[in-house]
C-alpha positions as CSV (number, residue, x, y, z in Angstrom):
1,X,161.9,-122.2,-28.3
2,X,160.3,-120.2,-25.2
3,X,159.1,-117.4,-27.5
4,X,157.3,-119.6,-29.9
5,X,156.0,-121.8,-27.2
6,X,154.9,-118.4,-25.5
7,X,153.1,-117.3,-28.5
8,X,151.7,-120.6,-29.3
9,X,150.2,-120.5,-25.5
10,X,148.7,-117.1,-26.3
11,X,146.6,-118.0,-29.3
12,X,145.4,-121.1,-27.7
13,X,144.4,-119.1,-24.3
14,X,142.3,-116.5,-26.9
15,X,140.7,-118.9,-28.4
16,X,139.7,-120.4,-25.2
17,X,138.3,-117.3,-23.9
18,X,135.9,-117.3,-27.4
19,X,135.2,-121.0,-26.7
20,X,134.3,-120.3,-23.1
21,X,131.7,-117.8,-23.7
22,X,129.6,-120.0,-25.5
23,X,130.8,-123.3,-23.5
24,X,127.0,-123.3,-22.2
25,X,125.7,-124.2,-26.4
26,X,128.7,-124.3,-28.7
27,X,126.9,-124.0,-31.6
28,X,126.7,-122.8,-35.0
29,X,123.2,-121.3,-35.1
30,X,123.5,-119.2,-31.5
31,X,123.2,-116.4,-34.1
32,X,119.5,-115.4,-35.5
33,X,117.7,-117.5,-38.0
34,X,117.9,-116.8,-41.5
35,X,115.7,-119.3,-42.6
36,X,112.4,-117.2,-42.6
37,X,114.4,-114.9,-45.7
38,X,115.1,-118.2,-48.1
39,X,112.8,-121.2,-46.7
40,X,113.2,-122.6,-50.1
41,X,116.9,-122.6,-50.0
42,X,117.1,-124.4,-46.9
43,X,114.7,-126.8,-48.3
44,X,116.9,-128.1,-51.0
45,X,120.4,-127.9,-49.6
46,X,121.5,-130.6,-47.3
47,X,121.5,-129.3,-43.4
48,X,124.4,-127.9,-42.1
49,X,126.0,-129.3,-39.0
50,X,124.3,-128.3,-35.6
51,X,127.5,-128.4,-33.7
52,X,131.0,-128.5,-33.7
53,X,131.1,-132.6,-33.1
54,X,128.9,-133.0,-36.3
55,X,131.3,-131.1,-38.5
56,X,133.3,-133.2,-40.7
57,X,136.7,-131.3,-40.5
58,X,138.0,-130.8,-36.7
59,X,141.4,-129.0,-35.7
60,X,143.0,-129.3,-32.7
61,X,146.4,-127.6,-30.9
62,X,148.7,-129.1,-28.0
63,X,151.5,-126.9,-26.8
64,X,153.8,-128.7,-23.6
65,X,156.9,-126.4,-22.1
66,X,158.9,-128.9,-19.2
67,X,162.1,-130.7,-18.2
68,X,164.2,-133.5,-19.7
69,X,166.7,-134.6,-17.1
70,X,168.6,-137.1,-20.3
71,X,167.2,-136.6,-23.4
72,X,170.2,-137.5,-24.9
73,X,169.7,-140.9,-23.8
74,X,173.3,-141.0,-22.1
75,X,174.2,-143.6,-19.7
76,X,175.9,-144.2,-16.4
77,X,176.8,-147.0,-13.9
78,X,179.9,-148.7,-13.3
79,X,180.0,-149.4,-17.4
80,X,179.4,-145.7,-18.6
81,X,182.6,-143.7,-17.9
82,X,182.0,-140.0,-18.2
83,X,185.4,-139.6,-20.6
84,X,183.5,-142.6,-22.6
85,X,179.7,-141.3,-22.8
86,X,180.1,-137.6,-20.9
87,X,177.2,-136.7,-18.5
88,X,173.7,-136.7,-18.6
89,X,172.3,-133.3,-20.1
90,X,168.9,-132.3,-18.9
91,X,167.2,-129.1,-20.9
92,X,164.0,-127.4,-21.0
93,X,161.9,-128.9,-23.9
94,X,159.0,-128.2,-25.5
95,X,156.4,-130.4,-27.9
96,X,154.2,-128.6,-29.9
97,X,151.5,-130.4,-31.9
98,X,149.1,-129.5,-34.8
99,X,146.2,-131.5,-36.0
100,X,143.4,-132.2,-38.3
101,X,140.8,-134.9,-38.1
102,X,138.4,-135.3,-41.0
103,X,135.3,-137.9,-41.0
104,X,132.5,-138.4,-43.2
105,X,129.7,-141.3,-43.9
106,X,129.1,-141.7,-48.0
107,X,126.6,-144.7,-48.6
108,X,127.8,-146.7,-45.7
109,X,131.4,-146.1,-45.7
110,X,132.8,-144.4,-43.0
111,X,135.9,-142.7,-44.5
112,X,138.3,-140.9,-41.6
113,X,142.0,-139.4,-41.6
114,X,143.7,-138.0,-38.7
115,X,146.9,-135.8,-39.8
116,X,149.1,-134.0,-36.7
117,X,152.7,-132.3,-37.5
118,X,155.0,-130.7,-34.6
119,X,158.4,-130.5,-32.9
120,X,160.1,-131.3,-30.2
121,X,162.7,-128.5,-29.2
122,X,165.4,-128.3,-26.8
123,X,166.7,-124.4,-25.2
124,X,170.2,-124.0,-25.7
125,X,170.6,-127.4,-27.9
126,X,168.7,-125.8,-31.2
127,X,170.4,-128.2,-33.6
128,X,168.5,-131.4,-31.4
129,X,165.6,-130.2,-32.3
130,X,163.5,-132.8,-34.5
131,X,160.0,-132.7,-36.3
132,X,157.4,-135.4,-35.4
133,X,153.9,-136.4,-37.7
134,X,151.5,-138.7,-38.0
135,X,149.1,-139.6,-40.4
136,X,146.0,-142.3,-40.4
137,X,143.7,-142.3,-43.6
138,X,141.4,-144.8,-44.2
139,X,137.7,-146.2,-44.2
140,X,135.6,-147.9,-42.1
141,X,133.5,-150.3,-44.7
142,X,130.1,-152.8,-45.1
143,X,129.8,-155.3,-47.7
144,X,126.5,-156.1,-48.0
145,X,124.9,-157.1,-44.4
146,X,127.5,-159.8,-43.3
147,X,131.1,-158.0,-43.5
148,X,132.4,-154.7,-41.5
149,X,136.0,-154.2,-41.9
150,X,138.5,-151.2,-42.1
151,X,141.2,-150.4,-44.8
152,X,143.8,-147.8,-43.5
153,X,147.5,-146.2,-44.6
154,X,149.4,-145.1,-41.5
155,X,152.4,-142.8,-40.9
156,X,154.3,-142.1,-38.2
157,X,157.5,-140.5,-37.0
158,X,158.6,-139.6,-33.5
159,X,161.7,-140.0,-31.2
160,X,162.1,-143.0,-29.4
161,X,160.6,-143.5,-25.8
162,X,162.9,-144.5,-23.1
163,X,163.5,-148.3,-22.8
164,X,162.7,-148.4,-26.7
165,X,166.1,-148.2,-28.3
166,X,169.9,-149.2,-27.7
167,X,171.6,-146.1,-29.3
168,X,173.4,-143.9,-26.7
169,X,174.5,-140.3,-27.1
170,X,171.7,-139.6,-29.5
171,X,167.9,-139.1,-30.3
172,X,166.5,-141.8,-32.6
173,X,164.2,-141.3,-34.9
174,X,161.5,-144.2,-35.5
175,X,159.5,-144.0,-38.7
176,X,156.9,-146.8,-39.3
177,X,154.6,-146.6,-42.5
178,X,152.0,-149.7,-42.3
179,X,148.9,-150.6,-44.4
180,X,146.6,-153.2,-42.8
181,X,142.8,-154.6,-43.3
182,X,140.9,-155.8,-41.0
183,X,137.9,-157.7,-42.3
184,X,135.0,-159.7,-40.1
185,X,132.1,-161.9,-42.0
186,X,129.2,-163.7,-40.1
187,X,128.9,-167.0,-41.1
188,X,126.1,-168.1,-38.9
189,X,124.3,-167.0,-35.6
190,X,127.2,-166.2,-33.8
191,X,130.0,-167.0,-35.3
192,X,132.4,-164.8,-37.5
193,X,134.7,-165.5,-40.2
194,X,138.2,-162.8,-39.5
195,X,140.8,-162.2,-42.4
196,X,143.5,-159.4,-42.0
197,X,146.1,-158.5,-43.7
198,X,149.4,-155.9,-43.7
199,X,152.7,-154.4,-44.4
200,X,155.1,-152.6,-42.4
201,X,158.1,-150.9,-42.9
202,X,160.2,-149.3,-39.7
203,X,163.4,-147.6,-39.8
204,X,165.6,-146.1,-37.4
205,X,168.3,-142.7,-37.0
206,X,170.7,-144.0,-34.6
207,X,173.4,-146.3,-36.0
208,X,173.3,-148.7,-33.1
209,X,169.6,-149.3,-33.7
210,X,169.7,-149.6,-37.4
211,X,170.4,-153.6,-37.7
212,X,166.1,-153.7,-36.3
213,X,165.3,-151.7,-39.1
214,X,162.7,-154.3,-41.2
215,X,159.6,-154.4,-43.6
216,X,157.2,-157.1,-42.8
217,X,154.1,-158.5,-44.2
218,X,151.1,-160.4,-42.6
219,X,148.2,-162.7,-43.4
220,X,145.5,-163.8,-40.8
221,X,142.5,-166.2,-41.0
222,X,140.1,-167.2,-37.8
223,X,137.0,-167.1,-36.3
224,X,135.2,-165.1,-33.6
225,X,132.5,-166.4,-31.6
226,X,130.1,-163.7,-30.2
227,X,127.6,-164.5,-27.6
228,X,126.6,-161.2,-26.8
229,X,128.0,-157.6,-27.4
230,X,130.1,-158.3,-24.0
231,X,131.4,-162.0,-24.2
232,X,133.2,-163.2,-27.0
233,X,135.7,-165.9,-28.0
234,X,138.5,-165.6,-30.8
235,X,140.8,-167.8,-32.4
236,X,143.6,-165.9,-35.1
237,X,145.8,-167.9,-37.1
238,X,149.0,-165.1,-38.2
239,X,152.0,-166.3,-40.5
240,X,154.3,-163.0,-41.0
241,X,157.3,-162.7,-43.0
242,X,160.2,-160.3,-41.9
243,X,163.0,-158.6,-43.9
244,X,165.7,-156.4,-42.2
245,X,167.0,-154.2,-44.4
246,X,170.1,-152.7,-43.0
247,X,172.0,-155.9,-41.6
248,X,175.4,-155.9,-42.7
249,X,176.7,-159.6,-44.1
250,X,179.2,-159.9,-41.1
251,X,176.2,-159.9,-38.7
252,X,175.2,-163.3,-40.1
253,X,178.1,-164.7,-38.5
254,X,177.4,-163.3,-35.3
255,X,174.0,-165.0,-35.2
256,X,171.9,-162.0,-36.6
257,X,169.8,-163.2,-40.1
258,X,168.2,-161.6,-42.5
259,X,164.8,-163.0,-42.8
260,X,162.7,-164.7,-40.6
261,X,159.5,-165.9,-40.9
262,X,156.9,-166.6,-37.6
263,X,153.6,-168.6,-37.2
264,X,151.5,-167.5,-34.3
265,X,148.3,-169.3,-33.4
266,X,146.1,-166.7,-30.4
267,X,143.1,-167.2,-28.1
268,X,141.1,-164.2,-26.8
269,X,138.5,-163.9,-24.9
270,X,136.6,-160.8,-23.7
271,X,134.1,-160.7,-21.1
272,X,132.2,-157.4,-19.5
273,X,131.0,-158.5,-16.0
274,X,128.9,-155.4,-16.0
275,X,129.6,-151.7,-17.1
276,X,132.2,-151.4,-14.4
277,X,134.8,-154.2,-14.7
278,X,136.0,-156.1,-18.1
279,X,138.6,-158.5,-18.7
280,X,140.5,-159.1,-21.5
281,X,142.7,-162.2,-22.2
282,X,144.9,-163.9,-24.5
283,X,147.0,-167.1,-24.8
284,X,148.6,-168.7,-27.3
285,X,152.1,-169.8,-29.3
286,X,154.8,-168.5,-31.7
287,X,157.6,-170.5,-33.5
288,X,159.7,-169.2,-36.4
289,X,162.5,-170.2,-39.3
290,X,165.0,-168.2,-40.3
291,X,163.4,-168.0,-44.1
292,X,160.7,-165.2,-45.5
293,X,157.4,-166.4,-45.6
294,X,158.1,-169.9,-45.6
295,X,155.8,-172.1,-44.0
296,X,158.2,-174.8,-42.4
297,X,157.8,-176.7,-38.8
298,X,159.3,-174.5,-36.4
299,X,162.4,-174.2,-34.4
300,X,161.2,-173.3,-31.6
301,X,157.9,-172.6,-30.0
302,X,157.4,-169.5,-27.7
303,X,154.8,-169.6,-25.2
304,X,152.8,-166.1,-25.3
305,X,149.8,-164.1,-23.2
306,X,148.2,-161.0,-21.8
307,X,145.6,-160.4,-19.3
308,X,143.8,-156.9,-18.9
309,X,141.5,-155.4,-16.5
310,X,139.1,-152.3,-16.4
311,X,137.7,-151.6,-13.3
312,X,135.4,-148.3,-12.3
313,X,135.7,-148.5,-8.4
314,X,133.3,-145.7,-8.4
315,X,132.2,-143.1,-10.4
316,X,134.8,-140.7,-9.3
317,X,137.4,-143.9,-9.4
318,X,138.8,-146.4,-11.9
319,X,141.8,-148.9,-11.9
320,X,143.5,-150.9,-14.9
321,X,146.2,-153.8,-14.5
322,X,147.8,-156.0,-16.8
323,X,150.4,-158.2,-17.6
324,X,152.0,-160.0,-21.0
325,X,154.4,-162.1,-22.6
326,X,154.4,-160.9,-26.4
327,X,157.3,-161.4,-29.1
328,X,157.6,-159.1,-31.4
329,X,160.3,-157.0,-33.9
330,X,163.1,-155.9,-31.6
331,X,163.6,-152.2,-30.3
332,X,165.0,-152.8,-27.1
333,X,167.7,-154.9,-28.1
334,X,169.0,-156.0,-31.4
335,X,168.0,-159.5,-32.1
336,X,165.9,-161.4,-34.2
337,X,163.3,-161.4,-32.0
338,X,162.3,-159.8,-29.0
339,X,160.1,-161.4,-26.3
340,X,158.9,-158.7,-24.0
341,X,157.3,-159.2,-20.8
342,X,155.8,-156.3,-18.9
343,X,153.4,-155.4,-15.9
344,X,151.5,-152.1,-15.6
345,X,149.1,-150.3,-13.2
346,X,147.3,-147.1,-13.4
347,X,144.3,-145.3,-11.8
348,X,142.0,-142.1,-12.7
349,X,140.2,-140.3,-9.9
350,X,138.1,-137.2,-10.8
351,X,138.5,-135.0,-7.6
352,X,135.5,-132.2,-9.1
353,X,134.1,-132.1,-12.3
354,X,136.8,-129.8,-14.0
355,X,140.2,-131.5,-11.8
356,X,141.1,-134.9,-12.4
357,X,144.7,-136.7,-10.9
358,X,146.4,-139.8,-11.7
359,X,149.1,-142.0,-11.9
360,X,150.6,-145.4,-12.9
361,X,153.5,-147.8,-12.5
362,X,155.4,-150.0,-15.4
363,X,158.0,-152.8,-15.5
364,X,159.3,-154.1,-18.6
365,X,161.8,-157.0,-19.0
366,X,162.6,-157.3,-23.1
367,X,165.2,-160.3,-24.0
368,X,166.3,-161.8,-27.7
369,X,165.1,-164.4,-29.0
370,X,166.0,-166.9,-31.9
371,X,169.5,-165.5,-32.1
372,X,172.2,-167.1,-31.0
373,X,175.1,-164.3,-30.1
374,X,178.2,-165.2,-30.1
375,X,179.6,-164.1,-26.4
376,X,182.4,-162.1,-28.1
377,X,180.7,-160.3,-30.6
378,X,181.0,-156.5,-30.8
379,X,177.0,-156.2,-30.7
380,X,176.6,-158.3,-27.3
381,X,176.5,-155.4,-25.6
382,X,173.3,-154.3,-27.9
383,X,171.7,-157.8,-28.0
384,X,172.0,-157.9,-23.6
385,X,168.2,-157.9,-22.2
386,X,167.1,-154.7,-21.1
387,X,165.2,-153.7,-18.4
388,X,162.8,-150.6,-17.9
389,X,160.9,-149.4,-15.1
390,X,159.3,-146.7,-13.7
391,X,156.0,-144.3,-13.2
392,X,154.5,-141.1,-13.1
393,X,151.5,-138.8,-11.9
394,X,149.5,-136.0,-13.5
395,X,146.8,-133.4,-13.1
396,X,144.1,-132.6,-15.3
397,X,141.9,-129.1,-15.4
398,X,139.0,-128.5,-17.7
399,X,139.6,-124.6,-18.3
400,X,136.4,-124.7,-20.7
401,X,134.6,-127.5,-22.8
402,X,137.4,-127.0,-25.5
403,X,140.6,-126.7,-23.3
404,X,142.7,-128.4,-20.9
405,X,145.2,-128.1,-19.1
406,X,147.4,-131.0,-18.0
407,X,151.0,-131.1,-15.2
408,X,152.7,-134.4,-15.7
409,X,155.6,-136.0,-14.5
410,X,156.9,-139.3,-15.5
411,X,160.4,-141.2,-14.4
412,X,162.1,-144.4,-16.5
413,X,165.1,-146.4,-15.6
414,X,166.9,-148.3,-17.8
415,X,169.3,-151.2,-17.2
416,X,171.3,-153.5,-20.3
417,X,174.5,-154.8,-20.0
418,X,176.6,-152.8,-17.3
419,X,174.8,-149.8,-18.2
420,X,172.0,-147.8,-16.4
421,X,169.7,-144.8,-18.5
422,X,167.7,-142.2,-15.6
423,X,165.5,-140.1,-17.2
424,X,162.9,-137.4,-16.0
425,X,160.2,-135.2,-17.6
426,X,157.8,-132.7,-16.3
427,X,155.5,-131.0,-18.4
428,X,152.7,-128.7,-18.5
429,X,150.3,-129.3,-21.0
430,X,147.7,-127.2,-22.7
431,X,145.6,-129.2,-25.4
432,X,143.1,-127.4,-27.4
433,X,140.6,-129.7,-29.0
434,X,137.0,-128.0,-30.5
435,X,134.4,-130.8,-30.2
């Protein structure tokens, strides 16, 4: 791990010297002009690109060497006996990433894909160590002079974060492939016609997390009401039908089912004050059956919201906040559903033009919903609300237009049930990224 890490730090510290030199104008004619030789070719062929931002094919490198205090996601607490779960192991880890984003404009279609590959690896715990990709390809689109939209095929694959799965003793894997389009159509003056559409399909390594494995698939229809660029109303009608595809039938009988089908009605509304502060905020309701796709009246009717806020304080200084209520498929706990409410705060402060610090806070409470455990089931334990807390600060420095380097650290608690998950990561950053 150190040695490839070392050599992966290497490359991306030569390249930044060659990027620094010609930080000043990084571009592709700093060399003499060839176009007094062949003015006829350059005539006829399209122009090149006239800097590295216009060129349709970008790569970019991220190489991070730290500390994992648990990244085994082992518990403790008065419910975690060491002879039961062992102790928390805390290794030096690495994440390396490799990327490639392509975009190009063809007759008004904006097509884009974004394609990264890495690993995470552990010193001293080799056979831990597990590959992580994404994947976004798609295209921006006009119909005509009414409709803008986006079509897009997504991939991704990564460990779970902290507070984001029940499995103990082990690294899950969550791999999500989704399809969605996203479609909006003025009707008149300011008002909009939405229709979106999706499927989903998520699936997890752990065996404890395996019964929120599910496919899903959405339809929405609303309308948006701009006023200007910076205030605007929307209402979005969503019915979504859910399948989980790994539920055993002896979870039935212990309140977990195998379908479930929600209709959620949303409000948002979106207002810039000025370039400094915006505010975003939604409200609406949620209710469910326990069929797929099938539009019944509810069972129950769950309240939901969010509020966000964007402030720049100064022009060295900005602050965000917000706070929800959201349901949603279940990764905290295993359940039908998963009603997550959570609070967060962060700020950015650029102390000189290349060093920049911040830092934020997070609280999450996630609970079940529509499933009613039995109290001696085998997976209360599992469907118990979770709670997860924390925060972190970092450090930023612009090395050259094209590299950074960034020192973070982050700390999450855990609590579900009788146990308790601590977990702690440094890491020092260098991201390479040619634009």
């Amino acid at each position: 791990m150190t040695r490839g890490a070392v050599l992966t730090l290497g490359a991306i510290a030569s390249l930044a010297g060659l990027s620094a030199a010609r930080a000043g104008d990084a571009t592709l004619f700093g060399w003499p002009s060839l176009s007094p030789i062949a003015p006829a070719v350059t005539e006829v062929l399209p122009s090149l690109p006239q800097n590295w931002h216009d060129l349709p094919l970008q790569l970019h490198v991220s190489e991070s060497i730290g500390y994992n205090s648990n990244f085994l996601n082992v518990p403790t607490g008065p419910g975690a006996a060491a002879a039961a779960y062992g102790r928390p192991v805390g290794t030096m880890q690495s994440i390396s990433t490799y990327g490639a984003t392509f975009q190009n404009e063809i007759s008004g279609q904006k097509l884009f894909a974004d394609v990264n590959w890495g690993m995470y690896r552990y010193l001293n715990n080799g056979h831990y160590n597990t590959g992580h990709s994404s994947a976004d390809l798609g295209d921006n689109f006009t119909l005509g002079s009414k409709c803008t939209g986006s079509l897009k095929l997504s991939e991704s694959s990564a460990p779970s974060t902290p507070g984001q799965q029940v499995g103990v003793n082990v690294i899950n894997n969550l791999t999500t492939l989704s399809a969605t389009e996203n479609a909006s159509c003025i009707v008149n003056g300011e008002y909009s016609a939405l229709f979106n559409s999706g499927y989903t399909k998520s699936t997890n390594s752990a065996l404890p997390d395996k019964p929120n494995d599910y496919q899903s698939i959405f339809a929405a229809a609303g309308i948006s009401y701009a006023v200007s660029e910076t205030n605007s109303l929307q209402v979005l009608a969503t019915l979504t039908g859910t399948k989980y595809t790994s539920r055993q039938p002896v979870f039935n009988s212990q309140g977990l089912v195998d379908n479930i089908t929600t209709e959620q009605v949303m409000a948002t509304y979106t207002k810039s004050f000025s370039p400094n502060l915006s505010v975003n905020a939604q409200v609406g309701v949620l209710g469910y059956n326990d069929t797929y796709l099938g539009v019944n009246f509810p069972k129950t009717l769950l309240p939901q919201y969010s509020l966000s806020v964007q402030w720049s304080v100064t022009p060295k200084l900005s602050v965000s906040a917000s706070a929800s209520r959201l349901a949603s498929a279940p990764s905290a706990v295993v359940s039908n559903l998963q009603i997550t409410e959570s609070a967060t705060g962060s700020f950015a402060y650029r102390l000189t033009p290349k060093i920049g610090v911040g830092g934020n806070l997070f609280a999450t409470y996630s609970t079940g919903a529509a499933t009613p455990f039995l109290y001696n089931s085998p997976l209360a334990p599992y469907a118990s609300s979770q709670r997860t807390y924390g925060g972190g600060t970092n450090v930023s420095y612009a090395v050259s237009p094209f590299l950074s380097a960034n020192l973070s650290y982050q700390y999450t608690r855990s609590v579900q049930s009788t146990l308790t998950w601590n977990t702690s990561l440094i890491l020092l950053a260098l991201n390479f990224n040619p634009y």
